[in-house]
C-alpha positions in Angstrom: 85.1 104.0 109.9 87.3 101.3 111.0 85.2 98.2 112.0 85.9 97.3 115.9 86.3 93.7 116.1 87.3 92.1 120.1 90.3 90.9 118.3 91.7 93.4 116.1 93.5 92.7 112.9 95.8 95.8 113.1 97.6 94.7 109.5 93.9 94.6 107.9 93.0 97.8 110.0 96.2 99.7 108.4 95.5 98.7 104.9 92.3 99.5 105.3 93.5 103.2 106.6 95.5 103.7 103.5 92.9 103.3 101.3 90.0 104.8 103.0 92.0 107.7 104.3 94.9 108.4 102.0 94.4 106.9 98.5 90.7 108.0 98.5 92.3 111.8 99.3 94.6 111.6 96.1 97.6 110.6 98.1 99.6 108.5 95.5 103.0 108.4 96.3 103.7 104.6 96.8 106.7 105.5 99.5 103.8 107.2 101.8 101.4 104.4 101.3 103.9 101.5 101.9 105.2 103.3 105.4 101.9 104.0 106.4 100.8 100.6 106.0 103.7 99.3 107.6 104.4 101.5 111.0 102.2 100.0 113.9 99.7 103.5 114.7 98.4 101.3 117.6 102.0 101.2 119.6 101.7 105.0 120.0 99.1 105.1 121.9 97.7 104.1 125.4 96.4 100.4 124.9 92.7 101.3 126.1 93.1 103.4 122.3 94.4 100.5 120.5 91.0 99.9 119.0 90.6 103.5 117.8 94.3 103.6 116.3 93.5 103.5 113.2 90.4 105.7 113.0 90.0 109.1 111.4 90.5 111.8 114.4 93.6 112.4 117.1 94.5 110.7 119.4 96.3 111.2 122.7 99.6 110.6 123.2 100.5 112.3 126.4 102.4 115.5 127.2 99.7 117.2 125.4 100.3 116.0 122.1 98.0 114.4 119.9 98.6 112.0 116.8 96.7 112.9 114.0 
């Protein structure tokens, strides 16, 4: 799980993402990793979820929808 930190390091939170979540699944394809370690997951979501962003479960996004 993501470590929750008052002041988040979203750049650190996203690499740590890639690895835990994708690269330890057998995703290897280095265009995947390098966009998901570069789009900002936290923007898409309500700020009260910024701190969950980058976590392993949906989140809501309105309308809805969830990002996964």
């Amino acid at each position: 799980m993501i470590e929750r930190l008052h002041l988040v390091d979203y750049r650190h939170a996203r690499e740590q993402m890639v690895q835990e979540q994708l690269v330890s699944r057998g995703i290897k394809d280095p265009r995947v990793l390098r966009a998901m370690a570069r789009v900002p997951r936290h923007l898409f979501v309500e700020s009260e979820l910024w701190d969950q962003a980058y976590d392993d479960h949906p989140l809501p996004v309105g309308a809805n929808q969830t990002i996964s």
